[in-house]
C-alpha positions as a Markdown table, in Angstrom:
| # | Residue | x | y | z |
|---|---|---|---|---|
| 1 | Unk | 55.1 | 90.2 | 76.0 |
| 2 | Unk | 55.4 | 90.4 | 72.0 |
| 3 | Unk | 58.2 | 88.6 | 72.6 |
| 4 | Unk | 56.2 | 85.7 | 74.1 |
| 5 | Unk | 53.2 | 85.8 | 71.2 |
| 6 | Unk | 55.7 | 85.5 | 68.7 |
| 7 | Unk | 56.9 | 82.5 | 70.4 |
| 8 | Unk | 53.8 | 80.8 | 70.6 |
| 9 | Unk | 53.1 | 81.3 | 66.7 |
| 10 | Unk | 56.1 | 80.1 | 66.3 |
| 11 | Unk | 55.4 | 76.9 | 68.1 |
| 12 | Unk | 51.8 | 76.5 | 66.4 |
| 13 | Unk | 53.3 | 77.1 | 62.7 |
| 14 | Unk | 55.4 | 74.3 | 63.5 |
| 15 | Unk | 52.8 | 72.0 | 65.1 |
| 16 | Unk | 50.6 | 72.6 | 62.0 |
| 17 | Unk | 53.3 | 71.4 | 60.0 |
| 18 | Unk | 54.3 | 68.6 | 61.6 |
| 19 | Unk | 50.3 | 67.6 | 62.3 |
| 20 | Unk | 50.3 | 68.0 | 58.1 |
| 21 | Unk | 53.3 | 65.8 | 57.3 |
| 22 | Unk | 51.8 | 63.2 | 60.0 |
| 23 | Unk | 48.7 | 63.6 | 58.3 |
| 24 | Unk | 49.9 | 63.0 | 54.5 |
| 25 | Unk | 52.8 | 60.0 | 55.9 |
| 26 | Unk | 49.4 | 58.1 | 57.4 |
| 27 | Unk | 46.8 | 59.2 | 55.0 |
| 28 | Unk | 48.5 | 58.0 | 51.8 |
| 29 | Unk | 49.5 | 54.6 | 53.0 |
| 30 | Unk | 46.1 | 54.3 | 54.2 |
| 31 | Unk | 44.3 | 55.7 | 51.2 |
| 32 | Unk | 47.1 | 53.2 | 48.8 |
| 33 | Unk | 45.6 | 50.4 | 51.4 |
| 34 | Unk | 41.8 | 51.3 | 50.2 |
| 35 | Unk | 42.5 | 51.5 | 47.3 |
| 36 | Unk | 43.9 | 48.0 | 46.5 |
| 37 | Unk | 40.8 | 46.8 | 48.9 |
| 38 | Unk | 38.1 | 48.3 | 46.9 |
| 39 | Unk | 40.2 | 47.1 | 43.4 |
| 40 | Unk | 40.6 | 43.6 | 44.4 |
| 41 | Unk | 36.4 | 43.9 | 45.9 |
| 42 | Unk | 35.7 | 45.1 | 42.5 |
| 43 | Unk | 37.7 | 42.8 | 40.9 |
| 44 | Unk | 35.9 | 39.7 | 42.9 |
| 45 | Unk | 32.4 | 41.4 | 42.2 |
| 46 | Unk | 33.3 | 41.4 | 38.4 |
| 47 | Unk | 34.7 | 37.2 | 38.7 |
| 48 | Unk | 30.8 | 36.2 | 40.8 |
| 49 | Unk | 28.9 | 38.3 | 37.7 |
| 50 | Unk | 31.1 | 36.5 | 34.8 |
| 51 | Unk | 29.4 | 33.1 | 35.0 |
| 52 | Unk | 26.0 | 34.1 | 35.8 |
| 53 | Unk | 26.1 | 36.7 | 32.2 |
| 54 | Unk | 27.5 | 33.2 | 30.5 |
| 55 | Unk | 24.3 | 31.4 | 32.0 |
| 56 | Unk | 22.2 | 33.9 | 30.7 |
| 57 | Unk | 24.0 | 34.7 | 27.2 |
| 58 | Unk | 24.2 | 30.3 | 26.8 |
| 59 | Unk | 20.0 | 30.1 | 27.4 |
């Protein structure tokens, strides 16, 4: 019967483990993926406000 327990923990340690590495091998590609999308938004946001402060700054 211990036997069996210590089995199981066994198998759950591992599953955590394995659940965390799957975790962090998706999570940081998709986080690196966000990233970049939110940069380049930012980056386009920045590009549209550019020629409408020259407007303003030429009046």
């Amino acid at each position: 019967m211990m036997e069996k327990r210590n089995e199981n923990e066994k198998v759950t340690s591992h599953l955590a483990v394995v659940m965390m590495a799957g975790l962090i091998m998706v999570g940081v590609p998709i986080s690196s993926v966000l990233i970049m999308l939110l940069y380049s938004f930012f980056r386009n946001i920045e590009k549209s406000i550019e020629p409408a402060i020259n407007l303003t700054s030429n009046v």
